[in-house]
Residue frames as qw, qx, qy, qz and C-alpha x, y, z in Angstrom:
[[0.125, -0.526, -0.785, -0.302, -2.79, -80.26, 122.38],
 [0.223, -0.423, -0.004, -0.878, -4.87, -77.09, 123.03],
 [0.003, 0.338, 0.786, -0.518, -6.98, -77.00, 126.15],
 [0.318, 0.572, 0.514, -0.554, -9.45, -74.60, 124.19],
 [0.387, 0.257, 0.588, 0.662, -10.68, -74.57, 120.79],
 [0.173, 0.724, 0.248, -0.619, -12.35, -70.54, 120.06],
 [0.361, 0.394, 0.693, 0.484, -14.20, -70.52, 116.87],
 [0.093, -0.569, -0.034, 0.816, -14.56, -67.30, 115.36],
 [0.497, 0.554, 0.662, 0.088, -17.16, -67.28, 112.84],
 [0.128, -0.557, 0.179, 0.801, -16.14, -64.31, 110.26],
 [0.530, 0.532, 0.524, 0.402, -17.93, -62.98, 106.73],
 [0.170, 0.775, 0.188, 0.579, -16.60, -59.91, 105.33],
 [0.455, -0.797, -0.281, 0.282, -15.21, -58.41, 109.30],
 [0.335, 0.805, -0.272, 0.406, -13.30, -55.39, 109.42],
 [0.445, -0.770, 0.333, -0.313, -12.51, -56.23, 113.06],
 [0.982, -0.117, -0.054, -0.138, -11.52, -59.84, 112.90],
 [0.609, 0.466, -0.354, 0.536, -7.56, -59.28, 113.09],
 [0.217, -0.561, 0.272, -0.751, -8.36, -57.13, 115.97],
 [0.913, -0.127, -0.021, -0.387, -10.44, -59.83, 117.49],
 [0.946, 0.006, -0.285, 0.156, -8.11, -63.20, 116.68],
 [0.350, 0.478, -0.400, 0.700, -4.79, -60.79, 118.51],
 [0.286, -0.560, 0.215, -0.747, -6.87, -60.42, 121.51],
 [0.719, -0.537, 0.282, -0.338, -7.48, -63.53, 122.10],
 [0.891, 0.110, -0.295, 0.328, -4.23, -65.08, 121.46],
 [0.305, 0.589, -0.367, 0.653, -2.73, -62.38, 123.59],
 [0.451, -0.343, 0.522, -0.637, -4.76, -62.92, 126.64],
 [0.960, -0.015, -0.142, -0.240, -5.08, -66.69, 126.38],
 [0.171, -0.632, 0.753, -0.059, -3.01, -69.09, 127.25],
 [0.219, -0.143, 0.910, 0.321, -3.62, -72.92, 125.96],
 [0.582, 0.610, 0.386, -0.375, -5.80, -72.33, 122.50],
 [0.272, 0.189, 0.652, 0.682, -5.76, -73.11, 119.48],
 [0.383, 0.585, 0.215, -0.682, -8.13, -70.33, 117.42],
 [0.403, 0.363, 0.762, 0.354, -10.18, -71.51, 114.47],
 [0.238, 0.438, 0.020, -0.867, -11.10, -68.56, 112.01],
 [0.444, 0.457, 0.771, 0.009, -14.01, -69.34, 109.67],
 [0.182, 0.457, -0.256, -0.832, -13.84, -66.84, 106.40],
 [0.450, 0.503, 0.710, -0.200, -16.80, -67.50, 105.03],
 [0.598, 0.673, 0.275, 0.338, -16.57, -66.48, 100.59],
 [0.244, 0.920, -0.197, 0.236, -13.78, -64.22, 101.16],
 [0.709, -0.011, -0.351, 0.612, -10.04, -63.94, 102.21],
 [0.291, -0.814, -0.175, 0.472, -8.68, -60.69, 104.66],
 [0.501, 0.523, 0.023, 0.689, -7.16, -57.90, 103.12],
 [0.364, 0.522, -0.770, 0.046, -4.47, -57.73, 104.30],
 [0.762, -0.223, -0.606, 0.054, -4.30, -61.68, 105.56],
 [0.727, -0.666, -0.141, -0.087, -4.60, -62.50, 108.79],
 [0.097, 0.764, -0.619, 0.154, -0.96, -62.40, 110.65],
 [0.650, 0.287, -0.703, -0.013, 0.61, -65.79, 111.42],
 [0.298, -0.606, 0.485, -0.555, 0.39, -67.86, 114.16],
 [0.302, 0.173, -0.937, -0.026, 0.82, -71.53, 115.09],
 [0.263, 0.284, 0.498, -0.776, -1.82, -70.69, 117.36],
 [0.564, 0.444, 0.071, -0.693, -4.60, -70.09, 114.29],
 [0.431, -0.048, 0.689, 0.581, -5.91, -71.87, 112.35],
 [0.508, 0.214, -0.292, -0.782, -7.80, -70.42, 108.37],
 [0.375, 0.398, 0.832, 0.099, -10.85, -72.58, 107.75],
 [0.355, 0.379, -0.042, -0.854, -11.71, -70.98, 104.73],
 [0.514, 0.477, 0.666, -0.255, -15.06, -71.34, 102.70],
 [0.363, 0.121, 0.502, 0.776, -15.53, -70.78, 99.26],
 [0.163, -0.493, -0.382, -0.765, -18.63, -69.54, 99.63],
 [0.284, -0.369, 0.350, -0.813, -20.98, -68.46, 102.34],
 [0.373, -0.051, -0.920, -0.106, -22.81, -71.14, 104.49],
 [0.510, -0.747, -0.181, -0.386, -23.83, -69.30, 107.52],
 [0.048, -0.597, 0.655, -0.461, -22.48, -68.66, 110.72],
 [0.925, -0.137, 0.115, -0.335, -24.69, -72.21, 111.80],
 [0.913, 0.378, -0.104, 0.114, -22.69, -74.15, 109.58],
 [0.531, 0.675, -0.280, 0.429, -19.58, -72.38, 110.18],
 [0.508, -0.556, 0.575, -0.320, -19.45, -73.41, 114.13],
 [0.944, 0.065, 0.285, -0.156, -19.77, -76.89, 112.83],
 [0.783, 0.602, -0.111, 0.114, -17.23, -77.00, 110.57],
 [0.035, 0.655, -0.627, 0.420, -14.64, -75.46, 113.02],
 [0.809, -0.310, 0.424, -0.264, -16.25, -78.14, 115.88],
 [0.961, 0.255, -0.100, 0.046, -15.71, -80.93, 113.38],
 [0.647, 0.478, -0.378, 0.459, -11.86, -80.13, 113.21],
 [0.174, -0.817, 0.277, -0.475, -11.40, -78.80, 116.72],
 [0.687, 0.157, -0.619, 0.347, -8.87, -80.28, 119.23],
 [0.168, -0.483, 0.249, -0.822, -9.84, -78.66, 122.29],
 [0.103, -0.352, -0.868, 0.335, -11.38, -80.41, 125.67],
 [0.081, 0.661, 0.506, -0.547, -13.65, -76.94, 125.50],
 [0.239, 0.500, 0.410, 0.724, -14.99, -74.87, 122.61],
 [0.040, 0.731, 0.229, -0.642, -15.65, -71.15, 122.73],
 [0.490, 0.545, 0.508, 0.452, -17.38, -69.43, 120.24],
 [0.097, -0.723, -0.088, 0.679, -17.28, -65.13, 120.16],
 [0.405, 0.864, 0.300, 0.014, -18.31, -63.27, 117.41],
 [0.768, 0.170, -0.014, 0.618, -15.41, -61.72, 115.27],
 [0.183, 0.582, -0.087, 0.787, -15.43, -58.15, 116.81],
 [0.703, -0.663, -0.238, -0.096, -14.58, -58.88, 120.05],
 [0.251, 0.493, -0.615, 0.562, -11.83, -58.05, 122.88],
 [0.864, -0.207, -0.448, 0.097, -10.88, -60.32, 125.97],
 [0.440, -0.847, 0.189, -0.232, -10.00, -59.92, 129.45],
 [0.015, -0.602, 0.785, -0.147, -6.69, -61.59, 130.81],
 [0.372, -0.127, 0.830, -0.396, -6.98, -65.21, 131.73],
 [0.577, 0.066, -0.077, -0.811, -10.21, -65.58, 130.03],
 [0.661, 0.209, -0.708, -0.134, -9.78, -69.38, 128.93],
 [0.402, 0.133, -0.844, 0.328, -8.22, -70.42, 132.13],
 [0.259, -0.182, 0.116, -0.942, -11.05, -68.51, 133.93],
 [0.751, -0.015, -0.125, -0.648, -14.37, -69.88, 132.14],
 [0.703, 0.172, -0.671, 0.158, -12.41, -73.65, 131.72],
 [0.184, 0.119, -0.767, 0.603, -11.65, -73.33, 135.86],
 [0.614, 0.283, 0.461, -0.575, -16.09, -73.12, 136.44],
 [0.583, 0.342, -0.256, -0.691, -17.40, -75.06, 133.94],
 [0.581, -0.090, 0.768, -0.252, -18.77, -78.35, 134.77],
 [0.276, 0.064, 0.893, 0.348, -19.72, -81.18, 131.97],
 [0.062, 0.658, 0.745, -0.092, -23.19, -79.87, 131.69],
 [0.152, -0.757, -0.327, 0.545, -22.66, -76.46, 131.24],
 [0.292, 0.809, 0.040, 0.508, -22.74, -72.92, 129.09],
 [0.399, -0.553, -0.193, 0.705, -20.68, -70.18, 130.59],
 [0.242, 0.854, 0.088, 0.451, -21.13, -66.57, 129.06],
 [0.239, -0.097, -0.221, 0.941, -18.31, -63.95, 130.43],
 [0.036, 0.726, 0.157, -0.669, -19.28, -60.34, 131.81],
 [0.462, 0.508, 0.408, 0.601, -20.10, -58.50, 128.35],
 [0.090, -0.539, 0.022, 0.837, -18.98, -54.92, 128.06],
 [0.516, 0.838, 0.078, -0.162, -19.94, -52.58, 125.12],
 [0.711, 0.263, 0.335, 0.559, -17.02, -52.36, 122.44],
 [0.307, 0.865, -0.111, -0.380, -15.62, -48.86, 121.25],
 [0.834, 0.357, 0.228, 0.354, -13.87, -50.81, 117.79],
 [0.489, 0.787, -0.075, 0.369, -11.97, -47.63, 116.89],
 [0.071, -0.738, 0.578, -0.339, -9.85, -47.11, 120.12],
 [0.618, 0.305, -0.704, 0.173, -9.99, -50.74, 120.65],
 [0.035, -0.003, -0.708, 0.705, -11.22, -50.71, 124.63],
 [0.232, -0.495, -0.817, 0.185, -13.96, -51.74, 126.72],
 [0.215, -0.671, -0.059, -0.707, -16.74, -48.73, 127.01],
 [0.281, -0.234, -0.706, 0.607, -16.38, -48.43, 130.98],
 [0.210, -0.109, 0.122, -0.964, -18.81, -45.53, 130.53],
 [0.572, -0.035, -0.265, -0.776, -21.31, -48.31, 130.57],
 [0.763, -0.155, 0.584, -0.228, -23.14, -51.06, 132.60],
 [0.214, 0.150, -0.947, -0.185, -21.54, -54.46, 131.44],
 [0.834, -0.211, 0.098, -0.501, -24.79, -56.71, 131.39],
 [0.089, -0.185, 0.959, -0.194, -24.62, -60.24, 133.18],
 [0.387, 0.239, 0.881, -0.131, -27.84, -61.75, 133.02],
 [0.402, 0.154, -0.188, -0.883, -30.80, -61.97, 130.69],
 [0.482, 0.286, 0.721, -0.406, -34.33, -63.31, 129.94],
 [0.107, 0.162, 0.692, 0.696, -36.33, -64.58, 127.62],
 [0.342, 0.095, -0.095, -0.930, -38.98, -61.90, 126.16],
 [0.672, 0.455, 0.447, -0.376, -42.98, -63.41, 126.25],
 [0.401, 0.034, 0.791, 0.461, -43.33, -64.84, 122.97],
 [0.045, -0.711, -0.682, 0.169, -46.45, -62.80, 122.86],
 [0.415, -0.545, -0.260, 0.680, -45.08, -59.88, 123.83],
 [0.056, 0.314, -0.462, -0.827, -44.51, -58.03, 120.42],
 [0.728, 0.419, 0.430, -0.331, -48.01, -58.57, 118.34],
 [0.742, 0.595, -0.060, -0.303, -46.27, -58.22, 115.51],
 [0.504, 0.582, -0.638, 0.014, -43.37, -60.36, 116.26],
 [0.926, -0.351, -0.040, -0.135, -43.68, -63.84, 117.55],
 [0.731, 0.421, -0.418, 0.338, -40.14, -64.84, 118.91],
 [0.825, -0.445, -0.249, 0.244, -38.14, -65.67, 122.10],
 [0.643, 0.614, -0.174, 0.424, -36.00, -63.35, 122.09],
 [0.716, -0.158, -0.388, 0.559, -32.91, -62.63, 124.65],
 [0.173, -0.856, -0.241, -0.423, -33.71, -59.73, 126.40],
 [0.209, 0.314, -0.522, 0.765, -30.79, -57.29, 128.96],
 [0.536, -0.684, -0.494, -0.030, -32.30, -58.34, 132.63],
 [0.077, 0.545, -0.469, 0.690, -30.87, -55.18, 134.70],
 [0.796, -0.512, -0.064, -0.318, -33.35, -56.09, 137.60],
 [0.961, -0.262, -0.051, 0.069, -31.64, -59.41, 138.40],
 [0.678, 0.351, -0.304, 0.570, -28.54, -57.91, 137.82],
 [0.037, -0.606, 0.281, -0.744, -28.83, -55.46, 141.02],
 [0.909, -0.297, -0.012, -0.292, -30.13, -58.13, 142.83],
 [0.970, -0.041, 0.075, 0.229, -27.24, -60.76, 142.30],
 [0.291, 0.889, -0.324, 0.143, -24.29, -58.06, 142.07],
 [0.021, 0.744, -0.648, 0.161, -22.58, -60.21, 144.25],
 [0.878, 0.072, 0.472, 0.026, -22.80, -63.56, 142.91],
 [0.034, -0.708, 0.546, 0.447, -20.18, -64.06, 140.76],
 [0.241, -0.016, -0.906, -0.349, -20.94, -67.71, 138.98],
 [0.493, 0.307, 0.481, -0.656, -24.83, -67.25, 138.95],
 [0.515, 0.376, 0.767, 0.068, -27.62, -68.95, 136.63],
 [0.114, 0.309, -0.297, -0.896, -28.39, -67.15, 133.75],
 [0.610, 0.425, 0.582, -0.329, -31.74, -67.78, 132.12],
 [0.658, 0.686, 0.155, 0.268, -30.61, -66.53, 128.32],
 [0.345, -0.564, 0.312, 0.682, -27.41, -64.66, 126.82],
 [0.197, 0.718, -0.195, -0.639, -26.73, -62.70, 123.50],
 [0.928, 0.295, 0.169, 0.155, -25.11, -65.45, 121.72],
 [0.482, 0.758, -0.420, 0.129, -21.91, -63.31, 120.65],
 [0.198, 0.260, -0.888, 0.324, -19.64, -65.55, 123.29],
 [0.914, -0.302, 0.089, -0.256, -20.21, -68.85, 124.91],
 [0.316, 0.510, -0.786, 0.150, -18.00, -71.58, 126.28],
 [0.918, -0.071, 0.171, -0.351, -18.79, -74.86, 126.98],
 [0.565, -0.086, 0.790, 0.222, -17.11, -78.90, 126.93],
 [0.266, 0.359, -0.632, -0.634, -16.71, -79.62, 123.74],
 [0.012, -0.061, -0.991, -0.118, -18.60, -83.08, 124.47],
 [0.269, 0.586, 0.540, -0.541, -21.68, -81.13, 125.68],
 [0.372, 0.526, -0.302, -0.703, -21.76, -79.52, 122.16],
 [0.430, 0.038, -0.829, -0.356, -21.80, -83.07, 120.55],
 [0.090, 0.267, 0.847, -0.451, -24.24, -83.74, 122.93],
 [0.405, 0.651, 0.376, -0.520, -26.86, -81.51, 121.97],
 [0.628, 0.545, 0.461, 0.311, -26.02, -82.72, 117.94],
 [0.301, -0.003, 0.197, 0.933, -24.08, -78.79, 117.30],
 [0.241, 0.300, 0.060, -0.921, -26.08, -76.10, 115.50],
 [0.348, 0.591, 0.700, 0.200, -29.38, -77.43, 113.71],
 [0.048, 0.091, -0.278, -0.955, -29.90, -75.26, 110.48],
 [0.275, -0.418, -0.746, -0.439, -33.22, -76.96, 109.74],
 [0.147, -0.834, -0.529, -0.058, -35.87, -74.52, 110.76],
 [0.133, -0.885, -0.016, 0.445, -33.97, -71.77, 112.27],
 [0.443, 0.893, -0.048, 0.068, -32.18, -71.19, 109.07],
 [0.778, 0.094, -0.318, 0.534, -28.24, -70.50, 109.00],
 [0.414, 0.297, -0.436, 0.742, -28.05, -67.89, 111.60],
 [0.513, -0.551, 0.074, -0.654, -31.58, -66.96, 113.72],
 [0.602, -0.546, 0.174, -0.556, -31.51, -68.37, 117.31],
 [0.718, 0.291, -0.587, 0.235, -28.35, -69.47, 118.34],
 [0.029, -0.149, 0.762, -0.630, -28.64, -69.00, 122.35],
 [0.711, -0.134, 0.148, -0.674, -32.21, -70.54, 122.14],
 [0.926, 0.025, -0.304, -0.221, -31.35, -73.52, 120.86],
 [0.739, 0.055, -0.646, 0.180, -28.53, -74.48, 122.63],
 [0.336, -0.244, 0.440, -0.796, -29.44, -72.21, 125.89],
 [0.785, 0.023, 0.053, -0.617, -32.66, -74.33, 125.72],
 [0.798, 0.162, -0.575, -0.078, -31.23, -77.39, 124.74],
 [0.237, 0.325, -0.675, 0.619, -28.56, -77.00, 127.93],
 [0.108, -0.104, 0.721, -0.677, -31.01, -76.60, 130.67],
 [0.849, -0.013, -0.012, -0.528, -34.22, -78.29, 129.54],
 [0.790, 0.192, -0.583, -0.004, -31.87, -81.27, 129.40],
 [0.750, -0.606, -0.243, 0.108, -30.96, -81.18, 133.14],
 [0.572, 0.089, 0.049, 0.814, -27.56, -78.56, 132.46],
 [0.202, -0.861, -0.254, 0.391, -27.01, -75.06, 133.32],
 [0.319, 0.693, 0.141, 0.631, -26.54, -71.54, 131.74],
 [0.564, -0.498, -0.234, 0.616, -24.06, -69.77, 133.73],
 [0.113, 0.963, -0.100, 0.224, -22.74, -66.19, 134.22],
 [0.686, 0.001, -0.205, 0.698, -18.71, -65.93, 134.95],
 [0.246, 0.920, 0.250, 0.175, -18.32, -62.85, 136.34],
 [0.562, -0.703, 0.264, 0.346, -15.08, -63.02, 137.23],
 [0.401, -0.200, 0.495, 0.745, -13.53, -62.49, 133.54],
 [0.404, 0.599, 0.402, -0.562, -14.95, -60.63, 130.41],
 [0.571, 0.316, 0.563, 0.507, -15.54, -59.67, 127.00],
 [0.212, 0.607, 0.129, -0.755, -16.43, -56.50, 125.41],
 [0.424, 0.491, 0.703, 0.292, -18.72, -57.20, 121.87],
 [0.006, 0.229, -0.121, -0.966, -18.92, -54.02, 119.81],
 [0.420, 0.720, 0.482, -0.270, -23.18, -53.43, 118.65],
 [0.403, 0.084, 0.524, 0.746, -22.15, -52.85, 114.60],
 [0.379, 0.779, 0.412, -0.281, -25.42, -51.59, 113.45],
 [0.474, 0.861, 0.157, -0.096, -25.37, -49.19, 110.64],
 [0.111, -0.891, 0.384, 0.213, -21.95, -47.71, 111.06],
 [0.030, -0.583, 0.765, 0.273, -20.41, -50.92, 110.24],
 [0.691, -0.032, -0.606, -0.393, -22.69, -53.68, 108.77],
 [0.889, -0.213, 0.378, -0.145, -23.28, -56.77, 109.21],
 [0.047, -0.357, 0.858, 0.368, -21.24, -59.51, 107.84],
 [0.276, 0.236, 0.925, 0.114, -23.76, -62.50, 107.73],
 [0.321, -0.068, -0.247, -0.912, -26.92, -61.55, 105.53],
 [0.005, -0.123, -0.943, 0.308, -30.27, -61.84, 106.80],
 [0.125, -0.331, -0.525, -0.774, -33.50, -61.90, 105.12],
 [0.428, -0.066, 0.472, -0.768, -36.63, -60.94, 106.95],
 [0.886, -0.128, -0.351, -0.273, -38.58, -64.49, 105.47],
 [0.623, -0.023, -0.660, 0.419, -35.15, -66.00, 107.84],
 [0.170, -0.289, 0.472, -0.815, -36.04, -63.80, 110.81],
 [0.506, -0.202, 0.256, -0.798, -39.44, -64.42, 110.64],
 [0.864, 0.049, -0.402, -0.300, -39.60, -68.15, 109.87],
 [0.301, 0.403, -0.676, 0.539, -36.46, -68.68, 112.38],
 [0.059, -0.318, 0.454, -0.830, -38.00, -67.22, 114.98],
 [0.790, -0.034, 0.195, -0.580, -41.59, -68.59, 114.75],
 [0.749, 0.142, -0.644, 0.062, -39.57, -72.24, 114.37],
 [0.210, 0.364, -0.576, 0.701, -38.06, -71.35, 117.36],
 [0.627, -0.218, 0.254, -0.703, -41.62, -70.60, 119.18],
 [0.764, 0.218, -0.480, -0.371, -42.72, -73.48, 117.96],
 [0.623, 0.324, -0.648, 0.295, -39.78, -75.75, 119.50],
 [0.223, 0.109, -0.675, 0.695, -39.26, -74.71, 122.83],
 [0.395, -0.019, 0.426, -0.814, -43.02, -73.05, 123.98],
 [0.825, 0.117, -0.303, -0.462, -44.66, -75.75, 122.02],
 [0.586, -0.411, 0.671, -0.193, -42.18, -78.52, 123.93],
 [0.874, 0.457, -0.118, -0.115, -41.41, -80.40, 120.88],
 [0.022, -0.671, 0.716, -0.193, -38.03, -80.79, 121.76],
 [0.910, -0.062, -0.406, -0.060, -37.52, -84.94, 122.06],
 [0.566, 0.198, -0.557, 0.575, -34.45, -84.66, 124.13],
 [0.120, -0.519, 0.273, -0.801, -35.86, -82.50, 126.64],
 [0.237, -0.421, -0.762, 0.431, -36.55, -84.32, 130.92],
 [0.056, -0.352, -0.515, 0.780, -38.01, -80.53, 131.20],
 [0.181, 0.844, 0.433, 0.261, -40.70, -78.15, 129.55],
 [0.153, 0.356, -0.032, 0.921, -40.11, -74.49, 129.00],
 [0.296, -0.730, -0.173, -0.591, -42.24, -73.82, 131.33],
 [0.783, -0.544, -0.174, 0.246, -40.28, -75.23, 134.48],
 [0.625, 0.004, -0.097, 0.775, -37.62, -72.89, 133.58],
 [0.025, -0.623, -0.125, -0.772, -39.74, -69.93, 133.37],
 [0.797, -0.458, -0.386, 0.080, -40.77, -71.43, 137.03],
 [0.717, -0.086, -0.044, 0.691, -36.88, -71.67, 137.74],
 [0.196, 0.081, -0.106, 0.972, -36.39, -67.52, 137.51],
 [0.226, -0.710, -0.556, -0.370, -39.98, -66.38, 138.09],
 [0.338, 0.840, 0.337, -0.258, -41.25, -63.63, 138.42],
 [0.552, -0.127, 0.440, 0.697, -39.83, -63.05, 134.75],
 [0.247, 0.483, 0.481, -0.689, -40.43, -60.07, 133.19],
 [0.511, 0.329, -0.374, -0.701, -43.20, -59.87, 130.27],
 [0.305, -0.311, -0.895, 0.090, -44.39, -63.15, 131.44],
 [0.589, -0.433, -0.178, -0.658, -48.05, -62.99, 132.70],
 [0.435, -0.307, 0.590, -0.608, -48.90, -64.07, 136.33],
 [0.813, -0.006, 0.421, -0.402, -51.56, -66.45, 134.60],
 [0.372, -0.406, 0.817, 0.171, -49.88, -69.54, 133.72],
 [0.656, 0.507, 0.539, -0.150, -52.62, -70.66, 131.28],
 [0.277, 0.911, -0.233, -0.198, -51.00, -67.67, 128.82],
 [0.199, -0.453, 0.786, 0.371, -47.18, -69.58, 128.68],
 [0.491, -0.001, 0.762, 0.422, -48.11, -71.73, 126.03],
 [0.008, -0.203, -0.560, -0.804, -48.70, -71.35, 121.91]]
């Protein structure tokens, strides 16, 4: 029986071979769930008693398609990472050796170079981040996760430190804390907008913590243009996501929540693009 189940949402990746080798080579007790959302690899994946194919006939989202791997996973811990990623040694036994009932962990995240296949060292790996005023953008209302260098020159030498938000391309967490907080809800945010708000937000408004590891990493390659996207994503789902999203968490609608969103903004103050006057944090 695996000690970690790592779900590896995938539509259309060119990297995702690259991605499911890395981390069966630097793991050590996982099982890896690939999700091929309306398509097969060319050329298939390579074998491994290690993997398993959940494939979809058709597309569902990458929402759906953590759920679907959760449902079947055998793991005491799930990790999720986006399918064009590469892993430090250890990584599993690492995040799994901090990571209390209650808890996210996010690894150090490096930049990706996808074509030589290595961590960009020419660049600051980011550990912590914040969430952006909701405000902040007039013409876009939305929480969004936001690189905190500040706190990172501050806390360079804290190594398992609080994190207020993360990217969303890797997380790792008990697998019971995920059926705690009910998996991914698609209703309102759609099948793929604001997947470290809700369960970032779910984790520590419920009385749980969003960690940084920085004692193992990842390195997530930024696709943009050069190489798509896999999931599609209209701009009515951005913008209806996102202002669901407001909605939820700065509006405190959340039933499950002991805290408001505004005792975590508390909890890391001074945070920046937050106002001073406290009247301003809500809708």
């Amino acid at each position: 029986m695996p000690d970690v189940t790592i779900i590896v949402p995938s539509r259309n990746e060119i990297f995702l071979q690259h991605t499911v080798t890395d981390l069966l080579k630097n793991g050590t007790d996982i099982e890896v769930i690939a999700v091929l959302e309306g398509y097969w690899p060319n050329p298939p994946l390579l074998p491994d008693t290690r993997l398993i194919q959940l494939h979809r006939g058709r597309a569902m989202g990458m929402r759906a398609a953590i759920n679907a791997a959760a449902a079947i996973a055998k793991g005491k811990y799930l990790m999720k990472c986006d399918a064009h990623c590469m892993f430090g040694e250890g990584y599993d036994t690492i995040l799994k050796a901090d990571c209390d009932g209650d808890w996210i962990v996010i690894p150090r995240r490096y930049s990706l170079d996808a074509e030589k296949w290595e961590r960009r060292m020419d660049r600051t790996p980011i550990d912590y981040e914040y969430l952006r005023y909701h405000y902040y953008d007039p013409n876009e209302l939305g929480i969004h996760g936001t690189v905190w260098p500040e706190r990172a020159r501050q806390r360079r030498d804290v190594m398992i430190d609080e994190n207020m938000s993360f990217q969303g391309s890797c997380w790792f967490m008990p697998a019971a804390h995920f059926a705690r907080l009910g998996g991914m809800q698609e209703e309102g945010y759609g099948t793929f907008i604001g997947e470290p708000q809700e369960i970032g937000l779910k984790t520590w408004l419920s009385g749980g913590k969003q960690m940084t590891n920085k004692n193992t990493w990842y390195a997530h390659l930024h696709k943009g243009r050069q190489y798509g996207r896999g999931y599609s994503l209209s701009k009515r789902e951005l913008v209806d996501g996102n202002r669901y999203s407001v909605e939820t968490w700065v509006g405190n609608r959340w039933p499950g929540r002991i805290h408001d969103l505004e005792w975590l903004i508390e909890r890391f103050f001074p945070v920046p693009t937050w106002p001073e006057d406290r009247s301003k944090w809500t809708l």
